[in-house]
C-alpha positions as CSV (number, residue, x, y, z in Angstrom):
1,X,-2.5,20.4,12.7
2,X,-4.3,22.3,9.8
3,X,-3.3,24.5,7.3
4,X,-0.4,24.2,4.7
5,X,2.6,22.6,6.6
6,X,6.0,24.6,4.9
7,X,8.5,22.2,4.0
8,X,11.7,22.7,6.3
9,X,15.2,24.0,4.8
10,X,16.8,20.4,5.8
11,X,13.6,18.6,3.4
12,X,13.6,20.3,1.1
13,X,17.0,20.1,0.2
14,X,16.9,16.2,0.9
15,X,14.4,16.1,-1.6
16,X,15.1,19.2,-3.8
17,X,11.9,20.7,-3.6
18,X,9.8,18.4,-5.0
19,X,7.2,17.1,-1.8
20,X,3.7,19.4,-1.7
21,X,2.5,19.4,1.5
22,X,-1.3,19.1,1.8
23,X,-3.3,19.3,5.0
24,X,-6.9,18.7,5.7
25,X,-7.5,19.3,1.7
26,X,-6.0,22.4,1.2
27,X,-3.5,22.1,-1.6
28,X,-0.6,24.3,-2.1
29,X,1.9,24.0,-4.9
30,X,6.0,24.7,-4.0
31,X,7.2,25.9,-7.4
32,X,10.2,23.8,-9.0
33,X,11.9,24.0,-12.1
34,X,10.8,21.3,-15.0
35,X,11.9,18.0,-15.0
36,X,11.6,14.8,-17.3
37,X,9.2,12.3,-16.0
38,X,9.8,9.3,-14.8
39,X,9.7,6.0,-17.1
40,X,6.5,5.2,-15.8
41,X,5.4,8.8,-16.4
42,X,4.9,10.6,-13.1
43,X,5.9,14.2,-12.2
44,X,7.4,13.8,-8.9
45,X,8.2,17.5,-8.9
46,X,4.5,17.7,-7.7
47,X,4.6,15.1,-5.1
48,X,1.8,15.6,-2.3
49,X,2.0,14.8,1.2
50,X,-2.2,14.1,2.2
51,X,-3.3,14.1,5.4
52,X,-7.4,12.7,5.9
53,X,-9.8,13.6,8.7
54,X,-11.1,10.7,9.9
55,X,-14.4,9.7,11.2
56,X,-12.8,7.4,14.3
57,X,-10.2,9.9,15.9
58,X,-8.3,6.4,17.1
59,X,-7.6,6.2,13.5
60,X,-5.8,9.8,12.8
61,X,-2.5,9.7,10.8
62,X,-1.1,10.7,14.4
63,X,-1.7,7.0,15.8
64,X,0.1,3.8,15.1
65,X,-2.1,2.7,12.2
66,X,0.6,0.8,10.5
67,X,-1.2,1.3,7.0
68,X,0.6,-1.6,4.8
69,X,-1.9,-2.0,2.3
70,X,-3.3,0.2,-0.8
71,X,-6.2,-0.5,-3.2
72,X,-8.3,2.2,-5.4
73,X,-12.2,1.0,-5.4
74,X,-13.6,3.5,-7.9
75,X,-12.3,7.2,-6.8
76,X,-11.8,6.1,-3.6
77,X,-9.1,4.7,-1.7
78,X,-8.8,1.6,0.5
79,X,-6.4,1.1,2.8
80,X,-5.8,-1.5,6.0
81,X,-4.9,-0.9,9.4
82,X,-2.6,-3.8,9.6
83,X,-3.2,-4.6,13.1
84,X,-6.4,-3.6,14.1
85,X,-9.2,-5.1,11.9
86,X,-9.8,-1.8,10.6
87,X,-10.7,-1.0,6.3
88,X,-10.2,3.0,6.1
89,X,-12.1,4.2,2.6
90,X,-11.1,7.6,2.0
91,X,-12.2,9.9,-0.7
92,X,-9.9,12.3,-2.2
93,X,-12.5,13.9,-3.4
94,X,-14.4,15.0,-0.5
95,X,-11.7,16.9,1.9
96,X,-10.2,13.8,2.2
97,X,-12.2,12.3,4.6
98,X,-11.8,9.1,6.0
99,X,-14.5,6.0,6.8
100,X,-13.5,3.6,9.6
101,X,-15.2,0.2,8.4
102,X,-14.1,-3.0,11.5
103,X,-13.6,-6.2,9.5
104,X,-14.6,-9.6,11.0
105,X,-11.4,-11.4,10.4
106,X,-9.6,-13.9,13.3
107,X,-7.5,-12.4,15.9
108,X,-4.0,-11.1,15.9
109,X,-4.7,-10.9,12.1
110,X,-1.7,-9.0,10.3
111,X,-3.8,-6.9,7.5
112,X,-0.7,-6.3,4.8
113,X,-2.2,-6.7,1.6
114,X,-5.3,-5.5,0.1
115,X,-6.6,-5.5,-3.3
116,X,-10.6,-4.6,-4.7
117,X,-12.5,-6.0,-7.4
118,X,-15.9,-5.6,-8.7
119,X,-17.1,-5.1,-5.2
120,X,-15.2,-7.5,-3.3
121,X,-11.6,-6.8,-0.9
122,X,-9.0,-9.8,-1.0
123,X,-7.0,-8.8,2.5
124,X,-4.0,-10.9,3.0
125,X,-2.8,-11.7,6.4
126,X,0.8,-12.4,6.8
127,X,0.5,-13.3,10.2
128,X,-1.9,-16.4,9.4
129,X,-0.5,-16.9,6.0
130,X,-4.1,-16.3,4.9
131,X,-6.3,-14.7,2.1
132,X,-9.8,-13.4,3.4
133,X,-13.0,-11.9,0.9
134,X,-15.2,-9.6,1.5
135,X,-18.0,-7.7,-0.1
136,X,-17.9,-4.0,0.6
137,X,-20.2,-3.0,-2.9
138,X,-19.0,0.2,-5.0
139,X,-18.6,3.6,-4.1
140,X,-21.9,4.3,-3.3
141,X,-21.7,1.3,-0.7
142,X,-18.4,1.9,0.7
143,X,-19.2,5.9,1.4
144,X,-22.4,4.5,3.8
145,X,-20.4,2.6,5.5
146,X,-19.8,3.2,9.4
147,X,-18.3,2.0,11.4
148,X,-20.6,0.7,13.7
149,X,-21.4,-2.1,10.9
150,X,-18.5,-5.3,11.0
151,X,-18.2,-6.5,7.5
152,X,-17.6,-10.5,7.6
153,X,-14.4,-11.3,5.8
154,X,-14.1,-14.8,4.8
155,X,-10.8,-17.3,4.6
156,X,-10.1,-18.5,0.8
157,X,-8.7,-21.8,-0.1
158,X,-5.5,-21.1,-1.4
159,X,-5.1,-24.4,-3.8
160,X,-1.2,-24.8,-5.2
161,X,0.2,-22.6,-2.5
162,X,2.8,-23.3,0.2
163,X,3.3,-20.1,2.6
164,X,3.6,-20.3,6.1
165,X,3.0,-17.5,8.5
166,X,5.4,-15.1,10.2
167,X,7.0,-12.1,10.4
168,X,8.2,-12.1,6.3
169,X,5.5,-13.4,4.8
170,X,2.2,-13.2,2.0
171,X,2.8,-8.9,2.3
172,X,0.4,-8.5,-1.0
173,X,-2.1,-8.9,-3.1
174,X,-3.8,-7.1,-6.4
175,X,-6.5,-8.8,-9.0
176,X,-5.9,-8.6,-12.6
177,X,-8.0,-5.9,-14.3
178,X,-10.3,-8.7,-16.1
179,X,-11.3,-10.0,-12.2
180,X,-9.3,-13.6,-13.7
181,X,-6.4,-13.5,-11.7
182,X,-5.3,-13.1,-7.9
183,X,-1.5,-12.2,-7.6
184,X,-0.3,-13.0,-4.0
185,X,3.0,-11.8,-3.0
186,X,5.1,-13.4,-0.6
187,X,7.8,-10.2,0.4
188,X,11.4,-12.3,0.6
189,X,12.7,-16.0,0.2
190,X,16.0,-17.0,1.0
191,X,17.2,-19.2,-1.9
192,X,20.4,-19.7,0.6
193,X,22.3,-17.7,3.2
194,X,23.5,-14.7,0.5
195,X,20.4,-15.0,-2.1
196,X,16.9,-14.2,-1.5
197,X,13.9,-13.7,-4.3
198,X,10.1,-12.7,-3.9
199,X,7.9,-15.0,-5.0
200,X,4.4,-14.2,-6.7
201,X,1.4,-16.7,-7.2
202,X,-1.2,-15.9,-9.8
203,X,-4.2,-17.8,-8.7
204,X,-7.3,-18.3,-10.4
205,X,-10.2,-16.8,-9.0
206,X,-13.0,-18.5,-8.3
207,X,-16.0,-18.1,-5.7
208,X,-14.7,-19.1,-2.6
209,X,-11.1,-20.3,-3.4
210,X,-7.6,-19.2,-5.6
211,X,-6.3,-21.5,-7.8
212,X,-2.3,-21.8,-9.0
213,X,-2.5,-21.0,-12.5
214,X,0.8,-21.5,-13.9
215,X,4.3,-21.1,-12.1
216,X,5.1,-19.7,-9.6
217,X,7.4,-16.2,-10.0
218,X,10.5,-15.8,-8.6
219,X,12.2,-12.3,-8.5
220,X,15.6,-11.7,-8.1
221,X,16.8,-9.4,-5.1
222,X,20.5,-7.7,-5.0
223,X,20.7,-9.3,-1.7
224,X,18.7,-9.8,1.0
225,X,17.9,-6.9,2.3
226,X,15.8,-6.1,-0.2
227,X,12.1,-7.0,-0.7
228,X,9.3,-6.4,-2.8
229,X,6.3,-5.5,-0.4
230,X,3.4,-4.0,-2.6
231,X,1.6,-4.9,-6.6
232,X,0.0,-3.0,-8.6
233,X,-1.7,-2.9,-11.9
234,X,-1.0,0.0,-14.6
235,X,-3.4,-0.8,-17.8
236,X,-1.7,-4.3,-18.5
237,X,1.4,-3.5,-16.4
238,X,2.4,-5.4,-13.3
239,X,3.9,-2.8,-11.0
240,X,5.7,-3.5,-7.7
241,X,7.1,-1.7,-4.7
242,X,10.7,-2.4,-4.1
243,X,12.4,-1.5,-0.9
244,X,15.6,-1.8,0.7
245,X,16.7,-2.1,4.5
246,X,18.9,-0.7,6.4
247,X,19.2,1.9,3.6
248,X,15.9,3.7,3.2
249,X,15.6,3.0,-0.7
250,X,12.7,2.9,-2.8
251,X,11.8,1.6,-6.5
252,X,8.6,1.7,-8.3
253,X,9.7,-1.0,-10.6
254,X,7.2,-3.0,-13.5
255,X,7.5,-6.7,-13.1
256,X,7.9,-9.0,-16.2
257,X,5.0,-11.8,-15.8
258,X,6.8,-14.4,-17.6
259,X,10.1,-14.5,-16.0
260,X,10.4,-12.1,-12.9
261,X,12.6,-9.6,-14.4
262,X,12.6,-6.1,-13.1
263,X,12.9,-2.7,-15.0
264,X,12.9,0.6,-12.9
265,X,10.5,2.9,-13.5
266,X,10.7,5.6,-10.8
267,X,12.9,6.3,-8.1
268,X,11.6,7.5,-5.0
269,X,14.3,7.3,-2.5
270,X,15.1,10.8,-1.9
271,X,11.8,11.9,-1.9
272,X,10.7,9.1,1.0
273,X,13.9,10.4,3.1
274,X,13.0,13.5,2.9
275,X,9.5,13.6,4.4
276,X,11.1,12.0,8.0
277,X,12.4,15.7,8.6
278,X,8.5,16.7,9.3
279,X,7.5,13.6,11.1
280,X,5.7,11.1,8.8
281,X,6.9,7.9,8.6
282,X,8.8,6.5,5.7
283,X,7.9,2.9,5.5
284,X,6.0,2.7,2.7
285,X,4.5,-0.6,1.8
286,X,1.4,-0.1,-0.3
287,X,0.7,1.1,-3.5
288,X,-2.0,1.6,-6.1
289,X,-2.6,3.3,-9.2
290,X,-5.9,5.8,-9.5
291,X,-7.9,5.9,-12.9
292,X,-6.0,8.9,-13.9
293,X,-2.4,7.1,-13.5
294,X,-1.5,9.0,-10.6
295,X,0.2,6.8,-7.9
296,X,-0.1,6.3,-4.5
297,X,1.8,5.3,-1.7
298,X,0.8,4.5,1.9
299,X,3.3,4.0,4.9
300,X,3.2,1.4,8.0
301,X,4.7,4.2,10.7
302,X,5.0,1.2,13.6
303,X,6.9,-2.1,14.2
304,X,4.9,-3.7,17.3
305,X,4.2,-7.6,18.0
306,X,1.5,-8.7,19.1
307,X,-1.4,-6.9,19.9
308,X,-4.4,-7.3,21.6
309,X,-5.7,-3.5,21.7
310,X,-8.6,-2.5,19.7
311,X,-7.4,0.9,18.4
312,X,-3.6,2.1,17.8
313,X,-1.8,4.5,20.3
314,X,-0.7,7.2,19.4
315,X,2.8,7.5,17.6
316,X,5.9,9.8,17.1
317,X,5.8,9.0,13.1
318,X,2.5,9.8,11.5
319,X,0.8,7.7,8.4
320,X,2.3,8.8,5.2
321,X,-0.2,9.4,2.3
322,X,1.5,10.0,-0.7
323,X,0.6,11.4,-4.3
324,X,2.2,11.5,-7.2
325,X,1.0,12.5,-10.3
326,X,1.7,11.7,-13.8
327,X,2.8,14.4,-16.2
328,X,1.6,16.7,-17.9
């Protein structure tokens, strides 16, 4: 599908006009009236729906990708393909075209996380409780890349760390802007059978392990049905992706380092039910924040086990790509 997609009558009163649809990097605006920005400063009234071409059509928004992770590297984006040992780097800037880059990391690896630094991709993988490295360069490196080229990934001592893998498990990662610190999220703990926290590491980074460097974070859930599945930074701001299931809701919230508290800084959950109505899927689990403080948001549109394919089938739900950008 090309083109500008129209928002349907039952969207875009879910969402109240507030989604932009944008299709193989056309962009067309819907007109809405003003309204305040959020506390962390984004106009969601100009929301936009993406949709890349990529280079590998196995790895279309139309296929089950299951895109849990989000990182920016530069202008470009970096996201995982949770099941299939897949990095896709996609530049906005460029039609929004996306690179298919196969990462060397064990099998029946579960790709949730993803966080870049200085040149280098932390992956975590929830299903082998694991953190892998790997050097992809810059931008200049990352837009060569093809995909006939596997990029070794290497497992990092986590030092100070209990997680175990499994289905709920390490579901994030993101590196301090100064490179010092790794923060590794672990998605939902039950403290007993009514309360559950997430817990956050931050570990020291060093060349080929991460190192507890003070407490560990606990952050208090409603109940336990909800989760925190994504981190982000914002200058000196730890941000986090909160979600709720069954339910559908969805909170950009900024995360107090020193005692897990959570403030609310924009609400997304009508906006992320709406965009069901024209087929993309809603489960959004990664985030990141671009150099002009725009956010984005990428959804996992499959729930499989375990797989042994080497490319996703194709899906009812495709990938949500999501943009919001701050205000003017």
């Amino acid at each position: 599908m090309t083109g500008t997609t129209r928002v349907s009558r039952f969207a875009a009163t879910a969402i109240a006009g507030l989604v932009v649809v944008v299709l193989a990097g056309c962009r067309t605006a819907i007109e809405a009236p003003p309204a305040r920005p959020a506390a962390g400063g984004w106009d969601v009234a100009r929301a936009e729906i993406l949709a890349w071409t990529a280079d590998d059509p196995a790895f279309a928004q139309d296929r089950a990708l299951e895109a849990s992770g989000l990182a920016m590297a530069g202008r470009l984006l970096l996201a995982t393909s949770e099941k299939y040992a897949r990095l896709l780097v996609i530049d906005p800037a460029e039609g929004l075209r996306a690179r298919t880059v196969p990462l060397d990391v064990p099998r029946h690896a579960e790709l949730e996380g993803i966080a870049w630094h200085d040149g280098v991709v932390y992956l975590c993988d929830e299903a082998h409780a694991a953190v892998y490295r790997a050097e992809v360069g810059g931008e200049p490196e990352l837009l060569a890349a093809t995909g006939s080229v596997v990029v070794p990934a290497a497992r990092v001592e986590l030092a100070g760390v209990e997680v175990a893998g499994g289905k709920i498990g390490v579901e994030g990662i993101e590196i301090s802007p100064d490179g010092r610190l790794a923060h590794l999220l672990l998605e939902r703990s039950h403290l007993d059978a009514e309360r559950c926290v997430s817990r956050i590491w931050a570990l020291r980074v060093e060349p080929d392990r991460l190192v507890l460097d003070g407490e560990r974070l606990e952050v208090r859930l409603e109940d336990c049905n909800w989760r925190l599945t994504g981190l982000a930074w914002m200058g000196e701001r730890l941000l986090g992706l909160k979600t709720q299931y069954p339910g559908e809701r969805y909170e950009i919230v900024e995360i107090d380092p020193g005692s897990g508290a959570t403030t609310v800084l924009l609400d997304l959950t009508d906006l992320l039910r709406g965009v069901r109505a024209e087929g993309w899927g809603n489960n959004v689990e990664g985030i990141a924040i671009a150099d002009d403080g725009a956010l984005w948001l990428i959804g996992d549109n499959a729930v499989t086990g375990v797989i042994d394919e080497t490319v996703p089938p194709p899906t009812d739900e495709k990938a949500l790509l999501l943009r919001v950008p701050r205000a003017e």
